[in-house]
Structures are given as C-alpha cells and as structure tokens.
N, C-alpha and C positions, 0 to 999 in steps of 0.2 A: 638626435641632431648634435651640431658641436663640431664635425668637422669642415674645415673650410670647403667651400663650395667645387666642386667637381664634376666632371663630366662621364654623363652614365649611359648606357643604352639599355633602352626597354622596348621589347618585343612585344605585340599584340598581333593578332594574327600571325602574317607573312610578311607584314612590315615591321620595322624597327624604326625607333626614333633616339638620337642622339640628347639626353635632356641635361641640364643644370642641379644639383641636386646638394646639400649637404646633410642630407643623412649619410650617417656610414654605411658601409654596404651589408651588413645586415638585417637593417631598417628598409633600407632601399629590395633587399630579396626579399624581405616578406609585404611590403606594396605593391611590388610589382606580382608576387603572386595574387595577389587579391587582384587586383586590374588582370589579369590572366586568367583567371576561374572566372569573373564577371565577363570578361568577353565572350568567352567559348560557351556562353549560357546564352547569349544571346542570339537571335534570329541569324544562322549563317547565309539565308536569301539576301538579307540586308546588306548593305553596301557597307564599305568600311566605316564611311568618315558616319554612314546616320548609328555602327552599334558603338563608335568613340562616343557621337552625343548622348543615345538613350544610356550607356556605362555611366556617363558624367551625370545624367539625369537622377539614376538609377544610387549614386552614391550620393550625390545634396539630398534625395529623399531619405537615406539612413541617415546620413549626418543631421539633417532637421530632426530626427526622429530620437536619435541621442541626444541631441540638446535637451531638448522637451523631457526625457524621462530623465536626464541628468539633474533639469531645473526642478523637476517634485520630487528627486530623490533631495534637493539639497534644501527646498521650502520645508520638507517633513521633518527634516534633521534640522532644522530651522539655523542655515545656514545662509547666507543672501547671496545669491545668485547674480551674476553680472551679464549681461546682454552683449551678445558678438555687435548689436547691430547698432 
C-alpha cells in the first residue's frame, strides 16, 4: 500500500468491476489473482453474485483461520496479541 488511491479493474468471471484501490499494481495483480483462482474453483452452475458471496465467505473463513493461528504463534513466542475486534 502507499500509493494514493486509484482506479483499477478486476475481472471475475465474464464480468469486470471498476474498483477504488491503493495498493500499487503489483499488490493489486497478485489479489486479484487470488480472487480469480477462488472464483474459477467455485460452483460454475452457481450464479454470479451467490460464487462473489460464497469467495467472500470462503476468504473471512481463511482470514479467521490466520488470525487464530497468528494468535498461538504470538502467545507461544509470548508476544501479546491485539484483537481486530
């Protein structure tokens, strides 16, 4: 992050959306790959907007999943942890 905020397009599927963004755009090509390898994994029966929900689902569950093992990597190292929440 760091660069003033800019206008990016990311592609999922067959749609594109025009988004807000200040990562630079290297930061920004490897999210948006990740959002792209996660969609194409997902149910192509499914409609657009429910594989955008179950992706968004589907990453707060890794991201929950990184805090937690973040948090007993930093209790073990006995380091004190601060709460997103």
């Amino acid at each position: 992050m760091g660069e003033r905020p800019r206008e990016a397009r990311l592609t999922l599927g067959s749609k594109s959306y025009v988004v807000e963004t200040s990562l630079d755009r290297e930061h920004f090509s490897q999210v948006e790959a990740i959002c792209q390898s996660l969609y194409r994994r997902l149910d192509p029966r499914s409609d657009h907007e429910k594989r955008l929900v179950l992706g968004w689902m589907m990453m707060a569950y890794k991201l929950q999943q990184a805090e937690e093992k973040l948090g007993l990597l930093l209790k073990k190292h006995q380091f004190p942890a601060k709460s997103g929440k």
